[in-house]
C-alpha positions as CSV (number, residue, x, y, z in Angstrom):
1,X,261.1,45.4,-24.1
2,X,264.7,45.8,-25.5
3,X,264.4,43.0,-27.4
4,X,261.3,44.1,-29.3
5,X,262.6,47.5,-29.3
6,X,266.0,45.8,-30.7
7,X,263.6,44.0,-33.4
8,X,262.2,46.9,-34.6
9,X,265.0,49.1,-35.2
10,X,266.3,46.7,-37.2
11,X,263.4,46.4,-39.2
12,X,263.4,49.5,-39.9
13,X,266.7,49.7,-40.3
14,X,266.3,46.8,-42.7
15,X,263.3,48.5,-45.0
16,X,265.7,51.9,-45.4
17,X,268.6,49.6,-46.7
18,X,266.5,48.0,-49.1
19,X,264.9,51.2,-50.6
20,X,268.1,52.9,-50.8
21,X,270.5,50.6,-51.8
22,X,270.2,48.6,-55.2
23,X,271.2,44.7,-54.6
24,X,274.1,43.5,-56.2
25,X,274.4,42.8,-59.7
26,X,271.3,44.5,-60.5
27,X,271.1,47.1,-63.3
28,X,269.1,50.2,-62.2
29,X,267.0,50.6,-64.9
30,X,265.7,46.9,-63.3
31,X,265.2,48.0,-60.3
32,X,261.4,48.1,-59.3
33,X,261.5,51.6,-57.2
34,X,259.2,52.3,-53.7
35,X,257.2,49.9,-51.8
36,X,256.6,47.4,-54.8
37,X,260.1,47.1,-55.0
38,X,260.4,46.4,-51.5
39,X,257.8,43.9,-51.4
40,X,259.2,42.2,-54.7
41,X,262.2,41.7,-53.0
42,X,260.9,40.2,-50.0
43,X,258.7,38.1,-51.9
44,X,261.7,36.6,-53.7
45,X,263.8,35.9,-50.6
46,X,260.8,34.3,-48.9
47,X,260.7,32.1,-51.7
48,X,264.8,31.8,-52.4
49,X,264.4,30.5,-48.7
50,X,261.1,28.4,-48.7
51,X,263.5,26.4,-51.6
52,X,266.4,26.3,-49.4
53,X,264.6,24.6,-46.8
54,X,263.1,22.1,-49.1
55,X,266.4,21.2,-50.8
56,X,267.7,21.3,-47.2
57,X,265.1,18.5,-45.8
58,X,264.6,16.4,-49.1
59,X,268.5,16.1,-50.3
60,X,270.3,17.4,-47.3
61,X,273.6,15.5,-49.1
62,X,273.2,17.9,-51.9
63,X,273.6,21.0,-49.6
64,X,277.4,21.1,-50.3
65,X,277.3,20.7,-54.0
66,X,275.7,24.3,-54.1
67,X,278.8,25.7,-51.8
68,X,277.4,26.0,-48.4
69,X,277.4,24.0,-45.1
70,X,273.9,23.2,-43.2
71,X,275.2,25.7,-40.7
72,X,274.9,28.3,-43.2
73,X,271.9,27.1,-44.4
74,X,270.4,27.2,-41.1
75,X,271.4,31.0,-40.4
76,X,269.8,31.9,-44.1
77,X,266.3,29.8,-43.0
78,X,266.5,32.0,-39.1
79,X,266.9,34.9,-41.1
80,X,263.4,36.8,-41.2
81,X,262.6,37.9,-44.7
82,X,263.6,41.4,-44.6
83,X,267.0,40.6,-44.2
84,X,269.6,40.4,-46.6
């Protein structure tokens, strides 16, 4: 029960970052505002991920030429989409 508990406070938790804090290098007046926003953004780190794991698997070789390890690459892929 702490566990799930756990889970969901950081979701939560999660969701209030991303409405309130702009990400990096991102002009405010381009910032999509409320739930579309947050969606949008989720939407694009499911898919910045989805590509990670494909590059990962198809040219794992290639991995380092972007600047990360396939440790790190592991932790981003484990990551679930509403985190940073």
């Amino acid at each position: 029960m702490k566990t799930m508990l756990d889970t969901i406070s950081g979701f939560y938790g999660a969701v209030r970052l991303d409405l309130s804090e702009p990400p990096t290098g991102v002009d405010l007046a381009e910032r999509r505002p409320g739930l579309f926003g947050l969606l949008s953004a989720w939407g694009e780190r499911a898919r910045f991920r989805e590509e990670l794991a494909t590059k990962a698997r198809d040219t794992p070789h290639l991995i380092g030429d972007i600047g990360l390890t396939m440790d790190q690459v592991r932790d981003e892929l484990a990551k679930p989409l509403w985190r940073r």
